[in-house]
PDB file of N, CA, C and O in Angstrom:
ATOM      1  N   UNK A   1     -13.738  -1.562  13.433  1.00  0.00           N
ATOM      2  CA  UNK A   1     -14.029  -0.179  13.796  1.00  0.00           C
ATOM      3  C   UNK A   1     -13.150   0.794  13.005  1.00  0.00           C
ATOM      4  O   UNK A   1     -13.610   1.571  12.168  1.00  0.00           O
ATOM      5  N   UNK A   2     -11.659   0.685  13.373  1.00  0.00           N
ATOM      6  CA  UNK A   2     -10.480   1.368  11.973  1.00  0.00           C
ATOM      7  C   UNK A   2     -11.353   1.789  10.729  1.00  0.00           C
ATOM      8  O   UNK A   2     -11.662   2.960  10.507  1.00  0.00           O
ATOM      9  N   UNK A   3     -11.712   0.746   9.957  1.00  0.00           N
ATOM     10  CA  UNK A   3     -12.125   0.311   8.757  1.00  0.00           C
ATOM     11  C   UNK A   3     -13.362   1.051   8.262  1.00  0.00           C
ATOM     12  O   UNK A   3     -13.609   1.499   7.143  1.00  0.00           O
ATOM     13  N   UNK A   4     -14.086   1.063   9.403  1.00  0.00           N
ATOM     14  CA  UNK A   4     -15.795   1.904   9.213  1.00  0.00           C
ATOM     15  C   UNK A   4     -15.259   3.675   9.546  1.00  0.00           C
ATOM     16  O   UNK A   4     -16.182   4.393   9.161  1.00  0.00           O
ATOM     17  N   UNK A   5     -14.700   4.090   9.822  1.00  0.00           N
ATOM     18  CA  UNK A   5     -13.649   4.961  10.023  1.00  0.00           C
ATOM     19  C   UNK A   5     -12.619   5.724   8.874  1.00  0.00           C
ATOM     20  O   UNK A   5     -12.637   6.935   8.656  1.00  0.00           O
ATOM     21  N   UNK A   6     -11.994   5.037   8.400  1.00  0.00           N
ATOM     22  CA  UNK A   6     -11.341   5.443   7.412  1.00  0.00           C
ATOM     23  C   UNK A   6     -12.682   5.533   5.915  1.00  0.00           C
ATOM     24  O   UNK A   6     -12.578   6.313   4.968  1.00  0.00           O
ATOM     25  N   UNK A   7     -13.808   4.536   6.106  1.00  0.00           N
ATOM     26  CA  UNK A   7     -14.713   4.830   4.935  1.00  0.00           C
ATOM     27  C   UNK A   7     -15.665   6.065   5.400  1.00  0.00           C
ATOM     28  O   UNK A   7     -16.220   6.694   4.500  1.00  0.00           O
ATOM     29  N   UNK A   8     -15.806   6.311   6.258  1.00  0.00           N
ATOM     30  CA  UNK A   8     -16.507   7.818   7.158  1.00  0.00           C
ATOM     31  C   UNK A   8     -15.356   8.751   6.005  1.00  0.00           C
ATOM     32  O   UNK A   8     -15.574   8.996   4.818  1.00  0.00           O
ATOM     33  N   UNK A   9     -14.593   8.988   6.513  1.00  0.00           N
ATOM     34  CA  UNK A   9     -13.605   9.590   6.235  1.00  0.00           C
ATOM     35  C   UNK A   9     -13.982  10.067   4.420  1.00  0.00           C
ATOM     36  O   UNK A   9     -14.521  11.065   3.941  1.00  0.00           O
ATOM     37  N   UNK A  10     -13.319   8.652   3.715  1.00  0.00           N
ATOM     38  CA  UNK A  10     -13.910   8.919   2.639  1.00  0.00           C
ATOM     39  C   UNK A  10     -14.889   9.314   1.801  1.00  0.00           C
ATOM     40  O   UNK A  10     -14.947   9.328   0.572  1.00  0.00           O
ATOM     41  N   UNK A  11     -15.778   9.687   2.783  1.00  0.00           N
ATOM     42  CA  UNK A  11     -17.602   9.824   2.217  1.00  0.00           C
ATOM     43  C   UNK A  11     -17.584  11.137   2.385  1.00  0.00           C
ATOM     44  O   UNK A  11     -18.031  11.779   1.435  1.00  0.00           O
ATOM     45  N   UNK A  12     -17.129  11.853   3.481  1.00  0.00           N
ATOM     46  CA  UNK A  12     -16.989  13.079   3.584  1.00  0.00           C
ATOM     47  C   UNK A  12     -15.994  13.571   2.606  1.00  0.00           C
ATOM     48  O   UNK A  12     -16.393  14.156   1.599  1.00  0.00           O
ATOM     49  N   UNK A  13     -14.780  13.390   2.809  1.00  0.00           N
ATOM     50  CA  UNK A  13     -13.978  13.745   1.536  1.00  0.00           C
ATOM     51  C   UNK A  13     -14.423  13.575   0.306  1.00  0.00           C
ATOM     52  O   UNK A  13     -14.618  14.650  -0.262  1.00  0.00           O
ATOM     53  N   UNK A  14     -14.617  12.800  -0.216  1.00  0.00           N
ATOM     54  CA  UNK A  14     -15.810  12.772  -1.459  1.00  0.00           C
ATOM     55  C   UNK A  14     -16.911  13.876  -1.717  1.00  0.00           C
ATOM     56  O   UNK A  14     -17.199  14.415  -2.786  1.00  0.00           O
ATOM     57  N   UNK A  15     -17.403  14.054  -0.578  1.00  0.00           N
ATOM     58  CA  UNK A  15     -19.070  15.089  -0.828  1.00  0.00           C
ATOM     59  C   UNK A  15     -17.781  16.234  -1.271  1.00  0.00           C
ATOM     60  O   UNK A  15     -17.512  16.599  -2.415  1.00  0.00           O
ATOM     61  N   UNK A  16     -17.361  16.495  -0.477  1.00  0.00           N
ATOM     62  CA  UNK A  16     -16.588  18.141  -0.298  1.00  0.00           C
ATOM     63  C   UNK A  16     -15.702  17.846  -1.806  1.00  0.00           C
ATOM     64  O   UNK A  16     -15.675  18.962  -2.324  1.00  0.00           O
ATOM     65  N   UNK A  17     -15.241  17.230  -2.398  1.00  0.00           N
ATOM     66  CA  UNK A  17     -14.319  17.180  -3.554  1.00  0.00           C
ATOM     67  C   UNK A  17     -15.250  17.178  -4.492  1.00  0.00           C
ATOM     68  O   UNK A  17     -14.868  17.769  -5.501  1.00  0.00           O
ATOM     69  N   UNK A  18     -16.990  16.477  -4.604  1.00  0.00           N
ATOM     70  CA  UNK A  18     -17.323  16.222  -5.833  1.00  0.00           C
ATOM     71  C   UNK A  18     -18.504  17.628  -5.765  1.00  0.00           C
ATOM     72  O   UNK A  18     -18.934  18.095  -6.820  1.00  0.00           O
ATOM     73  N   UNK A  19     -18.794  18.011  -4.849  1.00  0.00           N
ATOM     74  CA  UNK A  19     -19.595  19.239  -4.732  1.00  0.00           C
ATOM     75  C   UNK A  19     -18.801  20.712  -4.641  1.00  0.00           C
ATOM     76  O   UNK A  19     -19.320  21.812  -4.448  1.00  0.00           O
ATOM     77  N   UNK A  20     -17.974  20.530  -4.756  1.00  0.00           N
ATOM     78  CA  UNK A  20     -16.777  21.841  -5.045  1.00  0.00           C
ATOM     79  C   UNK A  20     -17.112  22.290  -6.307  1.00  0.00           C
ATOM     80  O   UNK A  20     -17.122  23.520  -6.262  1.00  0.00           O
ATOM     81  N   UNK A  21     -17.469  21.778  -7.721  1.00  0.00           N
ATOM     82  CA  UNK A  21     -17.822  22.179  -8.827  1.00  0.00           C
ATOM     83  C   UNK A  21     -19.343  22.763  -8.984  1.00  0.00           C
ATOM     84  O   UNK A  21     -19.683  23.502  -9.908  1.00  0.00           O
ATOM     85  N   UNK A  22     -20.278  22.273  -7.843  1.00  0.00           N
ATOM     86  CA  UNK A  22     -21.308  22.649  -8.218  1.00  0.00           C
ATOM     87  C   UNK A  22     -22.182  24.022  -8.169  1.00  0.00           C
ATOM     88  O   UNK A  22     -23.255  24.289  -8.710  1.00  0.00           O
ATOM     89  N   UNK A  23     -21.230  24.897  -7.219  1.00  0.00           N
ATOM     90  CA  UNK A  23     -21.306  26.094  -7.533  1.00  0.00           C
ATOM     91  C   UNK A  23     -21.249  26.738  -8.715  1.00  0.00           C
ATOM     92  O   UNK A  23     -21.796  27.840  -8.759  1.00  0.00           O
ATOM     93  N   UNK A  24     -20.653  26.271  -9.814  1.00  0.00           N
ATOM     94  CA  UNK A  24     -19.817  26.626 -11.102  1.00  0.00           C
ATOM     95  C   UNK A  24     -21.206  26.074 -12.057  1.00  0.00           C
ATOM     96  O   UNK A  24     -21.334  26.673 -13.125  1.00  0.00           O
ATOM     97  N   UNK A  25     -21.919  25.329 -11.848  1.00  0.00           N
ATOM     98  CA  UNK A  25     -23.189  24.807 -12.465  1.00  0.00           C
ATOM     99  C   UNK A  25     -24.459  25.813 -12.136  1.00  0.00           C
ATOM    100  O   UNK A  25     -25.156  26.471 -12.908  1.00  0.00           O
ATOM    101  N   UNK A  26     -24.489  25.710 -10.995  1.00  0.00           N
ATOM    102  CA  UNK A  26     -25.488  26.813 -10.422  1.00  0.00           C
ATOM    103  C   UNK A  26     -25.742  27.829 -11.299  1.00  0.00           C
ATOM    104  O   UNK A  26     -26.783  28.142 -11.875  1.00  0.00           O
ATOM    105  N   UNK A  27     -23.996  28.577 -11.331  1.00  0.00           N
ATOM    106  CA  UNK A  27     -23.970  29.770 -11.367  1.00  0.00           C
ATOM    107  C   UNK A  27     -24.166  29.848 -13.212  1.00  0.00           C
ATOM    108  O   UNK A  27     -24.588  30.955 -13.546  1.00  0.00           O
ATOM    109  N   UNK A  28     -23.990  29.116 -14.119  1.00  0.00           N
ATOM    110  CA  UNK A  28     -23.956  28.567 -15.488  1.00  0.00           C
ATOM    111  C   UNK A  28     -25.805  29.013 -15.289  1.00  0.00           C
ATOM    112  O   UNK A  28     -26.170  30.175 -15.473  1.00  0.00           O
ATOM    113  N   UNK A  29     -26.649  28.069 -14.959  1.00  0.00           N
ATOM    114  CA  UNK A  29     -27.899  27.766 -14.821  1.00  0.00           C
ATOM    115  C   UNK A  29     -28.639  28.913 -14.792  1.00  0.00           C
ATOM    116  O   UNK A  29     -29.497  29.289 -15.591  1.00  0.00           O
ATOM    117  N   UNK A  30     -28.122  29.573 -13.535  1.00  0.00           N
ATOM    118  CA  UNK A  30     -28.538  31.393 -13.069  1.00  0.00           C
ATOM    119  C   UNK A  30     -28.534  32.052 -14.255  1.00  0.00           C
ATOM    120  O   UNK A  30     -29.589  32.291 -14.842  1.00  0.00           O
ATOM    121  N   UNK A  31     -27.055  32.501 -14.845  1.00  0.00           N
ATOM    122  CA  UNK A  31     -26.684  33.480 -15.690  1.00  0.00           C
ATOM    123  C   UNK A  31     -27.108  32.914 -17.216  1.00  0.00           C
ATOM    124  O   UNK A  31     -27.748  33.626 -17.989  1.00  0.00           O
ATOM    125  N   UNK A  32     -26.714  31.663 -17.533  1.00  0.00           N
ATOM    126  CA  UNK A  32     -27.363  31.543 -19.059  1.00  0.00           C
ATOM    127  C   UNK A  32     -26.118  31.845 -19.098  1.00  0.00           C
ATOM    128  O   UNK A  32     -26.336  32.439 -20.154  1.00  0.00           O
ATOM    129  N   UNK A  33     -24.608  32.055 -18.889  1.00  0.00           N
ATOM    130  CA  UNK A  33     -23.754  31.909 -19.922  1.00  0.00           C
ATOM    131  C   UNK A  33     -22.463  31.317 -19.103  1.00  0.00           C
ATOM    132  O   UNK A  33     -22.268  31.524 -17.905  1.00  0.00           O
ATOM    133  N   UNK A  34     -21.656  30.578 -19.924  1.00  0.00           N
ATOM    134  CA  UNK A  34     -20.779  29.800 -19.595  1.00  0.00           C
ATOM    135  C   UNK A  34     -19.326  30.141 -20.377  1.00  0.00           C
ATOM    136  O   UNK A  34     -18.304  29.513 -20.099  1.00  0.00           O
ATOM    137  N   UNK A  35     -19.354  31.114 -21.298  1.00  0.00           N
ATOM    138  CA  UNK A  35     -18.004  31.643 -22.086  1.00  0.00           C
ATOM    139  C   UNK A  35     -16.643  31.160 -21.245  1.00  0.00           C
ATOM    140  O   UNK A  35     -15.768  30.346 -21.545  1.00  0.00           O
ATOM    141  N   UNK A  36     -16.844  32.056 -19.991  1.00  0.00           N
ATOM    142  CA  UNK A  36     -15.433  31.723 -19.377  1.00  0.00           C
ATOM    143  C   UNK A  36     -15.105  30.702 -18.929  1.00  0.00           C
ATOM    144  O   UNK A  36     -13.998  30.523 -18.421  1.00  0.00           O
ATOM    145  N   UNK A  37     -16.196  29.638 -19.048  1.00  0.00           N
ATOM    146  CA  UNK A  37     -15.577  28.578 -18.323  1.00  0.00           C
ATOM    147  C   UNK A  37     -14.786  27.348 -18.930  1.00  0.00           C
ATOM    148  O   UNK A  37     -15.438  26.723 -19.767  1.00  0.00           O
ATOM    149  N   UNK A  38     -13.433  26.847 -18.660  1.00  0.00           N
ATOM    150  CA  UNK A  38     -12.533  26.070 -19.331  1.00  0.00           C
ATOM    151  C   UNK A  38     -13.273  24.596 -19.590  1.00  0.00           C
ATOM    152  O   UNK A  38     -13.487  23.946 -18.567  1.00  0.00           O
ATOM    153  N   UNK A  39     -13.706  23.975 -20.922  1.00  0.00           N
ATOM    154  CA  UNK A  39     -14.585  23.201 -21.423  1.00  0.00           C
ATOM    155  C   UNK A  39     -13.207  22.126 -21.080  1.00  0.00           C
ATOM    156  O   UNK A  39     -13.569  21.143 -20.433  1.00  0.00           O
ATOM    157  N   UNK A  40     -11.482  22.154 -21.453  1.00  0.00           N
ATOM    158  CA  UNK A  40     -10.887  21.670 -21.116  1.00  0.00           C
ATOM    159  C   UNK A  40     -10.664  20.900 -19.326  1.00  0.00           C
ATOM    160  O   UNK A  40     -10.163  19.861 -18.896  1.00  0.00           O
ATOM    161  N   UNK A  41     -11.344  22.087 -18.725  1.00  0.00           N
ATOM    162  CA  UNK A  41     -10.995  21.602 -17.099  1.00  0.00           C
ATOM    163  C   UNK A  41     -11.309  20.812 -16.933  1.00  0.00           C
ATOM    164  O   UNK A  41     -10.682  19.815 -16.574  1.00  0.00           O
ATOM    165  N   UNK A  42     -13.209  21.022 -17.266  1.00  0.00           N
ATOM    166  CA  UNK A  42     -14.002  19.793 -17.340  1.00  0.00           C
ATOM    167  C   UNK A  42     -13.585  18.411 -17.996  1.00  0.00           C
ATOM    168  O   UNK A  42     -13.478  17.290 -17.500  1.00  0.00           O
ATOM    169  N   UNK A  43     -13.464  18.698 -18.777  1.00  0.00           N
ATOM    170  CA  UNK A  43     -13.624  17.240 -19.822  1.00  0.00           C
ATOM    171  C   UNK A  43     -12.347  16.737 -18.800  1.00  0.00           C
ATOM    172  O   UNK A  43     -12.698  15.946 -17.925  1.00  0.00           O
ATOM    173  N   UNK A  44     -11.042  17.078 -18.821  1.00  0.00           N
ATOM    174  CA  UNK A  44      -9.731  16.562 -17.572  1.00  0.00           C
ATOM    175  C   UNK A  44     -10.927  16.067 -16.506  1.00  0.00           C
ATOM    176  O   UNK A  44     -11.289  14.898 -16.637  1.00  0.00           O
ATOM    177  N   UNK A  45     -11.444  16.717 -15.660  1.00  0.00           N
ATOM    178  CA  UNK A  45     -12.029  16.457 -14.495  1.00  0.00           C
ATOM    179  C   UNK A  45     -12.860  15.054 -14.601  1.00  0.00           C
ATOM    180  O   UNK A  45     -12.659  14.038 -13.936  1.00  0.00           O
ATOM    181  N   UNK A  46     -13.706  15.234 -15.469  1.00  0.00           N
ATOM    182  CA  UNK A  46     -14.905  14.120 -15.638  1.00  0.00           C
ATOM    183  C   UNK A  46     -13.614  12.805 -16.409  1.00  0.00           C
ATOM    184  O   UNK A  46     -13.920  11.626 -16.233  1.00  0.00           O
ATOM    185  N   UNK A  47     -12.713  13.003 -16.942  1.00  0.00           N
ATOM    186  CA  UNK A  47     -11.577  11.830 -17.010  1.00  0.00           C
ATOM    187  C   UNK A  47     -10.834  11.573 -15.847  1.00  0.00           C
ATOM    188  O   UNK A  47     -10.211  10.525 -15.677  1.00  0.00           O
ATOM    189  N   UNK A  48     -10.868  12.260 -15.250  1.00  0.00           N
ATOM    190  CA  UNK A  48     -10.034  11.489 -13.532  1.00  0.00           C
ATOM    191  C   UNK A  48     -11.248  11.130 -12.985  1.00  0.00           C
ATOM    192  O   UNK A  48     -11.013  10.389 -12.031  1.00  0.00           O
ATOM    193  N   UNK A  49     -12.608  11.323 -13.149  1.00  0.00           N
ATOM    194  CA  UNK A  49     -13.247  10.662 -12.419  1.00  0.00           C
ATOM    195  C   UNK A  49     -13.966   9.165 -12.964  1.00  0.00           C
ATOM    196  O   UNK A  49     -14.784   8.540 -12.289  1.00  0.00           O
ATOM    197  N   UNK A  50     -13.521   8.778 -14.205  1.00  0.00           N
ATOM    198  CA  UNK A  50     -13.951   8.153 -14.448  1.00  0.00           C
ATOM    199  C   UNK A  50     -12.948   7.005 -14.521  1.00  0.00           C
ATOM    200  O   UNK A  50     -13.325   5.887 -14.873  1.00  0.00           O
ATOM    201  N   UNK A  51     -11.268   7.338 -14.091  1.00  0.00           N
ATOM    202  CA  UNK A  51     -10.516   6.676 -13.746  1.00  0.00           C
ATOM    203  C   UNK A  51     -10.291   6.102 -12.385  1.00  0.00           C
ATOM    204  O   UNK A  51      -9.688   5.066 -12.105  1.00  0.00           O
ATOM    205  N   UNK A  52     -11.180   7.386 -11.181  1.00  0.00           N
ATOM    206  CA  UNK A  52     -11.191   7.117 -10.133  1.00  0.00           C
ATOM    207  C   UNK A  52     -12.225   6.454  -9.819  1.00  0.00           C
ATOM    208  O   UNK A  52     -12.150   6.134  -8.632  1.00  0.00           O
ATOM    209  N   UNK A  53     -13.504   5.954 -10.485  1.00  0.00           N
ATOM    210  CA  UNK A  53     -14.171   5.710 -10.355  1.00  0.00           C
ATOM    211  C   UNK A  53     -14.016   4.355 -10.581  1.00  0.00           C
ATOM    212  O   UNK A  53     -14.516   3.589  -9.757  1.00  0.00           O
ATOM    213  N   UNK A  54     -13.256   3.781 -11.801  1.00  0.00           N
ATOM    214  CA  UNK A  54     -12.883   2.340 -12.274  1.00  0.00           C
ATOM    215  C   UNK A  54     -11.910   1.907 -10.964  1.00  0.00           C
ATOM    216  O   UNK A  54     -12.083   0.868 -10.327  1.00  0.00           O
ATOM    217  N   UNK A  55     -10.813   2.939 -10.671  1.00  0.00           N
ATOM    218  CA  UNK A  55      -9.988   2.255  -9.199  1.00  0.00           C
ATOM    219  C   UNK A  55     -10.875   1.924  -8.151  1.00  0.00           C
ATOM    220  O   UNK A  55     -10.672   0.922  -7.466  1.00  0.00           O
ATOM    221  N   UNK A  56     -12.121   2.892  -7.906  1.00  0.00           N
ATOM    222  CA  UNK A  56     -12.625   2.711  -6.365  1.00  0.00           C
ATOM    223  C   UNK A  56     -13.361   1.146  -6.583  1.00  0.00           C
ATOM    224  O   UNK A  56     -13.493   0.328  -5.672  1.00  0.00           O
ATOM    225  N   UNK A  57     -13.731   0.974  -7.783  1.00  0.00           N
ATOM    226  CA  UNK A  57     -14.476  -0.437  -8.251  1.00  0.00           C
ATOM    227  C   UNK A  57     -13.653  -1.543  -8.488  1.00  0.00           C
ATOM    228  O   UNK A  57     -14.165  -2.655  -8.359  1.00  0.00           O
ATOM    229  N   UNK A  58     -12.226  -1.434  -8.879  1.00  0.00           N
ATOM    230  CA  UNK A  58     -11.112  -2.481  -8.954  1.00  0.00           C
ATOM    231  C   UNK A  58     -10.774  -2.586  -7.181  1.00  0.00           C
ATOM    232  O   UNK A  58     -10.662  -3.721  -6.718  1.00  0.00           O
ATOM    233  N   UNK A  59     -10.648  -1.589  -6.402  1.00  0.00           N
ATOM    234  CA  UNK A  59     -10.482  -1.795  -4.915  1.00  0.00           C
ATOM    235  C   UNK A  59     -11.791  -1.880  -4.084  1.00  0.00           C
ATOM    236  O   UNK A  59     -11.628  -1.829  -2.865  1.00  0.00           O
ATOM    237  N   UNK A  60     -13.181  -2.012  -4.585  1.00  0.00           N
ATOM    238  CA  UNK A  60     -14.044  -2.166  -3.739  1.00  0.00           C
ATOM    239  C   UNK A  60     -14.184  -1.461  -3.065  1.00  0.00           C
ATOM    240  O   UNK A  60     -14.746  -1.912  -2.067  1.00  0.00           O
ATOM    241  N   UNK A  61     -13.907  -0.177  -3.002  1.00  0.00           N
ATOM    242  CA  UNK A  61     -13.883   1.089  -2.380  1.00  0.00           C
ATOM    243  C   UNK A  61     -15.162   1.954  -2.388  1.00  0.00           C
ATOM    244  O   UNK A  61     -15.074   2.954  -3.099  1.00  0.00           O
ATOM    245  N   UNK A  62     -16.534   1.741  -1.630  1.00  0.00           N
ATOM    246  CA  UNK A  62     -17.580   2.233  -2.053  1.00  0.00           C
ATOM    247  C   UNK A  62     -17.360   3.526  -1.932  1.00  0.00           C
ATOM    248  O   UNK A  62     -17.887   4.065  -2.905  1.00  0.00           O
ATOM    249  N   UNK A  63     -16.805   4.392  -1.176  1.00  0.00           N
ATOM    250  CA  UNK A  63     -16.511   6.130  -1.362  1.00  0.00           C
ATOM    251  C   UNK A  63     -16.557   6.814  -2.707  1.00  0.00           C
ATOM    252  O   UNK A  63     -17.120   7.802  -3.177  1.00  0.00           O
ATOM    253  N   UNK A  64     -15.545   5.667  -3.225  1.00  0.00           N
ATOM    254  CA  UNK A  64     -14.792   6.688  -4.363  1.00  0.00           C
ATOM    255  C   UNK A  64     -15.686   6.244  -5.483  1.00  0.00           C
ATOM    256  O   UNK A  64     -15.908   7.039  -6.396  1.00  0.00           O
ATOM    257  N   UNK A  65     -16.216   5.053  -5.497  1.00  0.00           N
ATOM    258  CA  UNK A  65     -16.863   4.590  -6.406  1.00  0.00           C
ATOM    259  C   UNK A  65     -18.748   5.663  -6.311  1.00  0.00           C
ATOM    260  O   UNK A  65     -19.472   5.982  -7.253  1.00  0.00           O
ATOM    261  N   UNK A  66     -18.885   5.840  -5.257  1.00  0.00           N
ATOM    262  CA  UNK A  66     -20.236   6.673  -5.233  1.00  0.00           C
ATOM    263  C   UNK A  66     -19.896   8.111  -5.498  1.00  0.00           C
ATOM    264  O   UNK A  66     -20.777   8.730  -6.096  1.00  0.00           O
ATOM    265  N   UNK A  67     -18.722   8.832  -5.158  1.00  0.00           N
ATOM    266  CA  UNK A  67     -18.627  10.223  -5.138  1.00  0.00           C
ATOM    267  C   UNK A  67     -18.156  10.797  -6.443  1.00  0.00           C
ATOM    268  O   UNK A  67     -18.257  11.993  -6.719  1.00  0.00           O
ATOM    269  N   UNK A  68     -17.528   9.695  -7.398  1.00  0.00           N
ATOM    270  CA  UNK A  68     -17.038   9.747  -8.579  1.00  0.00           C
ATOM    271  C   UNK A  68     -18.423   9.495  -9.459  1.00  0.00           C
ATOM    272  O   UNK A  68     -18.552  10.098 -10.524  1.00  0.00           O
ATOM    273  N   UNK A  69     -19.254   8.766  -9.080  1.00  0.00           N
ATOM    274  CA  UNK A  69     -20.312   8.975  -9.857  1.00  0.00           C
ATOM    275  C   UNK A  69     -21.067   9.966  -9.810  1.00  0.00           C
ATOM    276  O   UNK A  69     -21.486  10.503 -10.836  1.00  0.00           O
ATOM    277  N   UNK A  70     -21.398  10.418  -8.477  1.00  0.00           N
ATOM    278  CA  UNK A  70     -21.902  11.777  -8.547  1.00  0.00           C
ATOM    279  C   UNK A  70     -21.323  13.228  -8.942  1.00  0.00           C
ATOM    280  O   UNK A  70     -21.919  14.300  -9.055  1.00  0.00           O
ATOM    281  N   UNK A  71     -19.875  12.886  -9.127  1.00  0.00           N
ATOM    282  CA  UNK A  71     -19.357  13.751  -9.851  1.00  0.00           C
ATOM    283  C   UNK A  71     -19.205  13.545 -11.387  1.00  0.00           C
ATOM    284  O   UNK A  71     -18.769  14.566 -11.919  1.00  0.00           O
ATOM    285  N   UNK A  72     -19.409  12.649 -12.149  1.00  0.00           N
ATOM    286  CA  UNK A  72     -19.675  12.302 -13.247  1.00  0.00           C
ATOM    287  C   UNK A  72     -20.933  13.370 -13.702  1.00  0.00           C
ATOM    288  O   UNK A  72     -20.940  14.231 -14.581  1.00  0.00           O
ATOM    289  N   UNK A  73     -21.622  13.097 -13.071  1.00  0.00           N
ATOM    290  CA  UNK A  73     -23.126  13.855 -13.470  1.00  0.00           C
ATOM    291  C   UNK A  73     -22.641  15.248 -13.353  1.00  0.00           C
ATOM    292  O   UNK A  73     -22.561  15.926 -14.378  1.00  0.00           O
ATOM    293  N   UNK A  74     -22.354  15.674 -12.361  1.00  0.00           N
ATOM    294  CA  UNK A  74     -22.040  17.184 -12.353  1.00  0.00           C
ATOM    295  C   UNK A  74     -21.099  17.465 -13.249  1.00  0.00           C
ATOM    296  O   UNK A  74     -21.293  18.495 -13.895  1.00  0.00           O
ATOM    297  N   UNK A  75     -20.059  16.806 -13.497  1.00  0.00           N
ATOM    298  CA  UNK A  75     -19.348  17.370 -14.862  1.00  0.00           C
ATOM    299  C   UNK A  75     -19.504  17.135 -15.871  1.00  0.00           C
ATOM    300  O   UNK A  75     -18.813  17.517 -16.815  1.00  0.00           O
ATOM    301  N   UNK A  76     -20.918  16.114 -15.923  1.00  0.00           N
ATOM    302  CA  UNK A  76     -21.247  16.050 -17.242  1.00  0.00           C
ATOM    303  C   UNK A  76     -22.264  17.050 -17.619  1.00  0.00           C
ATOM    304  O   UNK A  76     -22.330  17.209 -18.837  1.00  0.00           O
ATOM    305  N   UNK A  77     -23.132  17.817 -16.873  1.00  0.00           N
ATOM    306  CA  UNK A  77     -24.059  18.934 -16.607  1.00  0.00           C
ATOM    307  C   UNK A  77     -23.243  19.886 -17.011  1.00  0.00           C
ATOM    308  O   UNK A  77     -23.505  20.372 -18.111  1.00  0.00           O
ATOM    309  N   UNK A  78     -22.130  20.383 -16.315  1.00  0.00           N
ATOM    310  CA  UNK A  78     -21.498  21.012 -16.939  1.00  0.00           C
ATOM    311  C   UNK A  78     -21.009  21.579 -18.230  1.00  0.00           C
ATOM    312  O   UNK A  78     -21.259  22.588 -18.890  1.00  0.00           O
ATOM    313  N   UNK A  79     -20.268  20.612 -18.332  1.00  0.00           N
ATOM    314  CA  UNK A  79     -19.609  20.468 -20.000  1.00  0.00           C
ATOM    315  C   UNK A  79     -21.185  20.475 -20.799  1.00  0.00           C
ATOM    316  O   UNK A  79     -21.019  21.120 -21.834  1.00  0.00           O
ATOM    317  N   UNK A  80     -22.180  20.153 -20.737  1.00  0.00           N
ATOM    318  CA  UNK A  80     -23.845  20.336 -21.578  1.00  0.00           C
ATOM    319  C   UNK A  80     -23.910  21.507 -20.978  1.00  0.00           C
ATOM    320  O   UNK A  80     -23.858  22.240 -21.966  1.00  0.00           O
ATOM    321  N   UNK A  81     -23.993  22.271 -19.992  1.00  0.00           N
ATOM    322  CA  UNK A  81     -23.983  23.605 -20.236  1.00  0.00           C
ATOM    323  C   UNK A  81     -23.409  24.643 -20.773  1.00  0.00           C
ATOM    324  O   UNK A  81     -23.937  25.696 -21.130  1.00  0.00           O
ATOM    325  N   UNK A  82     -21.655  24.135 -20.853  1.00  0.00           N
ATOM    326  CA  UNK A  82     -20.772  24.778 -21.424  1.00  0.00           C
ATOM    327  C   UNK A  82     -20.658  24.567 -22.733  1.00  0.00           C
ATOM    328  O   UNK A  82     -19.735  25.077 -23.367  1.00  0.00           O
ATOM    329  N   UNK A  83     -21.455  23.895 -23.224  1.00  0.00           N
ATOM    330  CA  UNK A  83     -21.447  23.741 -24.724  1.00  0.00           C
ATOM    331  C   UNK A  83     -23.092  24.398 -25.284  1.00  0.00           C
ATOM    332  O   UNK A  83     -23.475  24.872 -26.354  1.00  0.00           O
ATOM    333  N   UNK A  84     -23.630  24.185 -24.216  1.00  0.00           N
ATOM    334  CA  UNK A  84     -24.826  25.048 -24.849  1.00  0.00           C
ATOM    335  C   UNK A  84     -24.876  26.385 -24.710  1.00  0.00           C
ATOM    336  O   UNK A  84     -25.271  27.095 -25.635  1.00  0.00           O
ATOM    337  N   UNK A  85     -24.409  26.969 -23.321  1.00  0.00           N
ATOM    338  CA  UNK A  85     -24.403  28.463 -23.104  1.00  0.00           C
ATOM    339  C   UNK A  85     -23.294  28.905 -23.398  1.00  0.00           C
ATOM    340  O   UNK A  85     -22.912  29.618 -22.470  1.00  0.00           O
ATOM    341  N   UNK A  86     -22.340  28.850 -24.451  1.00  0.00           N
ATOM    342  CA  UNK A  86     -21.309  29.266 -24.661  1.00  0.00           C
ATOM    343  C   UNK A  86     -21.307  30.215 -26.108  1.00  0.00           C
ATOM    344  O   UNK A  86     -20.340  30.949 -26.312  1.00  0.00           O
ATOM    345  N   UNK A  87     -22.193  30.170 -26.877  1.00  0.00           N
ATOM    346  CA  UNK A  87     -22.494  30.556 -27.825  1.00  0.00           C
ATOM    347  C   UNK A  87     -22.614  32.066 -27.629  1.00  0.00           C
ATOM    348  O   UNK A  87     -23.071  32.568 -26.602  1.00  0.00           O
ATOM    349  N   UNK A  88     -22.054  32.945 -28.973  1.00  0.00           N
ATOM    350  CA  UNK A  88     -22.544  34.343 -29.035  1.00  0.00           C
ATOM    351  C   UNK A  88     -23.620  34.381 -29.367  1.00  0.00           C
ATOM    352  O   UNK A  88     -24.123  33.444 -29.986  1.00  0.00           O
ATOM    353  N   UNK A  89     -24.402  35.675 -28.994  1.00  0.00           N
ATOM    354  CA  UNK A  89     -25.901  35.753 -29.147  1.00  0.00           C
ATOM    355  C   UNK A  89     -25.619  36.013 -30.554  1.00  0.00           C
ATOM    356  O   UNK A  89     -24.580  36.508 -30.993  1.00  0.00           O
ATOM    357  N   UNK A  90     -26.591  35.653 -31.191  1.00  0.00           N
ATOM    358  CA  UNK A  90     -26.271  36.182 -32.776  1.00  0.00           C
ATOM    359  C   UNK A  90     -28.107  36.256 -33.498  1.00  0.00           C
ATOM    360  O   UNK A  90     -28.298  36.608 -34.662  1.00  0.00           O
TER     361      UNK A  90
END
């Protein structure tokens, strides 16, 4: 029971940590431009998740291993938006 508990735990913490960025996509998508947004944050971000993602899979940890993938995608959406809408109009 503990056990099914502490992975509750993690599933929720996960949604709320890997859907925190996706406002920042949205809002990319809406506007068509992405200038201000740090291409550095991302690329950091989508590398801790792909470190957290190898730990949750070395510990069998299905949380971290599902929420890190779904955050993979979103920061990889990202960073393809921030590289496409970042451009001056010219």
């Amino acid at each position: 029971m503990q056990l099914q508990s502490i992975e509750l735990l993690g599933l929720v913490a996960g949604m709320f940590g890997t859907f925190a960025s996706a406002p920042q996509a949205i809002k990319i998508i809406r506007t068509r431009q992405a200038r201000d947004v740090s291409l550095t944050m991302y690329l950091m971000a989508f590398t801790g998740s792909v470190l957290w993602g190898l730990y949750g899979w070395l510990q069998g940890a299905f949380s971290i291993m599902f929420w890190n993938a779904v955050a993979l995608l979103i920061f990889s959406s990202i960073i393809w938006l921030k590289l496409r809408h970042s451009r001056e109009p010219g």
